[in-house]
C-alpha positions in Angstrom: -9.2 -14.6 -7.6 -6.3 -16.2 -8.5 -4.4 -15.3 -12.1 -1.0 -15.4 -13.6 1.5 -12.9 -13.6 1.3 -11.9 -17.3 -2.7 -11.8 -16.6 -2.5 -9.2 -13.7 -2.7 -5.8 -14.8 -5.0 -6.5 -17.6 -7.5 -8.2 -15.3 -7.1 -5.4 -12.8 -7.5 -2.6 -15.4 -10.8 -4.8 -17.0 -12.1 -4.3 -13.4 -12.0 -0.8 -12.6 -8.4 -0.3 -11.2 -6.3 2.7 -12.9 -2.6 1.1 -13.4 0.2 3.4 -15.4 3.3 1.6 -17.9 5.7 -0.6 -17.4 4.6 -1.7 -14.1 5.6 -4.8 -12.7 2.7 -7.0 -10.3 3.7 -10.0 -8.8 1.0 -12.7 -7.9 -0.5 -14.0 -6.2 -1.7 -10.9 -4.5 -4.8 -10.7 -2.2 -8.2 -7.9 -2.5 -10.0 -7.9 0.3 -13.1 -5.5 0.6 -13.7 -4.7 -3.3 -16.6 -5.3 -5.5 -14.7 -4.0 -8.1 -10.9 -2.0 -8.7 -11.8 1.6 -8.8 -10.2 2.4 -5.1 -6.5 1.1 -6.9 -4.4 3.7 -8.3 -1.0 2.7 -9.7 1.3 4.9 -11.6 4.5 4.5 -13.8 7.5 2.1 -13.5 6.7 0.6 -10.2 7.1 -3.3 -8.9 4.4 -5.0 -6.7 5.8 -7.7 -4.9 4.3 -11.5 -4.4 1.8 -12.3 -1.3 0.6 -8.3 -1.3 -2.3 -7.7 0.7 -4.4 -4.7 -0.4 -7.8 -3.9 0.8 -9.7 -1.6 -0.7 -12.5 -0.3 1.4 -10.6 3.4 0.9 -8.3 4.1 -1.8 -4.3 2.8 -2.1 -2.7 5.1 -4.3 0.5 4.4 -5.3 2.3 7.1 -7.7 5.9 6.9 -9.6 8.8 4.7 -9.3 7.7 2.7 -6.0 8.8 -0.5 -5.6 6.4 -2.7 -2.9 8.4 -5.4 -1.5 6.9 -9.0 -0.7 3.8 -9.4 1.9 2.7 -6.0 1.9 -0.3 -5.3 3.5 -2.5 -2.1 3.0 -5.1 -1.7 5.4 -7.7 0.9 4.3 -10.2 0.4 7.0 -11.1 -0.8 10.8 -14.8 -2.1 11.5 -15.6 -4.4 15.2 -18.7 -3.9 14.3 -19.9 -7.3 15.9 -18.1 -6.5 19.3 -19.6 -3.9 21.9 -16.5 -2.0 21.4 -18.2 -0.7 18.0 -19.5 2.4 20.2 -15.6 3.7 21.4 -14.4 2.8 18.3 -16.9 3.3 15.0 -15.8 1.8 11.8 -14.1 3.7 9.7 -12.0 4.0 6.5 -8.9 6.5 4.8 -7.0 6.1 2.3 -3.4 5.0 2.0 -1.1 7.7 -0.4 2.4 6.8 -1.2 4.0 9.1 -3.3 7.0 8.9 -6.3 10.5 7.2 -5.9 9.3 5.5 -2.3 10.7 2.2 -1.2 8.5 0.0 1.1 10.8 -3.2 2.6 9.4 -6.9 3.3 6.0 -8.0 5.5 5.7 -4.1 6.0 2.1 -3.5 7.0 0.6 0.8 6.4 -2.7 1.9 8.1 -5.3 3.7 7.3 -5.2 7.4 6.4 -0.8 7.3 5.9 1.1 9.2 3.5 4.7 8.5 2.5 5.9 11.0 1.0 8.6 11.4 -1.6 11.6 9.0 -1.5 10.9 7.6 1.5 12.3 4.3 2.4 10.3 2.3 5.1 12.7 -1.0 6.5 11.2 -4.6 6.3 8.8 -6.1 8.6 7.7 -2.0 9.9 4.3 -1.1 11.0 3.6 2.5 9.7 0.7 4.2 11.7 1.2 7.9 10.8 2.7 9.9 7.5 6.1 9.6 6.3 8.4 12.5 5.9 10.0 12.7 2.7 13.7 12.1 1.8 13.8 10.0 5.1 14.3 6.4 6.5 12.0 4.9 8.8 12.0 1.8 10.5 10.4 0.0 13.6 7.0 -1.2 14.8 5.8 1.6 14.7 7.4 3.3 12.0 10.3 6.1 13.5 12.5 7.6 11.3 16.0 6.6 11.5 17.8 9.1 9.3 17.9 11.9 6.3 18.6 10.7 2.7 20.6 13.1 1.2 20.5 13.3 -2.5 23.9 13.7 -4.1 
C-alpha cells in the first residue's frame, strides 16, 4: 500500500492498528504478513522513520517516547516451511516489545520475541537477537551492550 505522510496514521488506525498522539510516521513504510493492523501497537510522542519494515505475523509494540530511525526492520516470525529444514526448525512467531524513552539507530534490524527495555539506545546498522537491558547502550551485529546511561 502506498500513502502520504499526512494519510498514515489515519489509514493505519481505519485498519485495526492502535496508534497514541502526536506520533510522527514516516512513509513509505512496508507491512508484510498482515491481513489487517491489529498486531501494531504505538503509543505517545514517538517518530517512525522512512523505509520501516514491520511485519506483523506477532505483535510490534512500541510504547512512549521512542523514536525508530530510518530502514527499521521488525521481524515477528521465521517459517522455511518449503525447505526440509522445516522439521529442525518449525515456524514460528513472538512478538517484538520496545518499551518508553528507547532509541533504535539506522538499518537496525530486531528479531522475534526481543524486549528493549526502558531508555535503551541500540546504534545504527545493529542486529538485536535477544532483550535489551534498560538504561544501556548496545551496539554490534549481534547487539552487545557497550555501556550504562546514567541519568543526571
Amino acid at each position: 500500500m502506498t500513502m502520504n505522510k499526512d494519510s498514515a496514521i489515519s489509514i493505519l488506525k481505519a485498519n485495526g492498528a492502535v496508534i497514541g498522539k502526536n506520533n510522527d510516521i514516516e512513509t513509505p513504510i512496508v507491512f508484510h504478513n498482515c491481513t489487517n493492523f491489529s498486531n501494531l501497537v504505538i503509543g505517545d510522542n514517538c517518530h517512525i522513520g522512512k523505509n520501516c519494515f514491520f511485519d506483523l505475523r506477532g505483535k510490534v509494540i512500541i510504547k512512549n517516547n521512542v523514536v525508530i530511525s530510518m530502514q527499521t526492520t521488525f521481524i515477528t516470525h521465521q517459517d522455511i516451511s518449503r525447505s526440509d529444514l522445516n522439521t529442525v526448525f518449525p515456524a514460528s512467531y513472538k512478538d517484538i516489545l520496545i518499551h518508553d524513552n528507547c532509541y533504535i539507530g539506522a538499518d537496525v534490524t530486531i528479531l522475534k520475541g526481543v524486549t528493549i527495555n526502558e531508555s535503551a539506545v541500540i546504534g545504527a546498522k545493529s542486529l538485536v537477537t535477544k532483550d535489551v537491558m534498560k538504561n544501556t547502550i548496545n551496539f554490534g551485529v549481534p547487539a552487545k551492550k557497550i555501556k550504562d546511561i546514567i541519568k543526571a
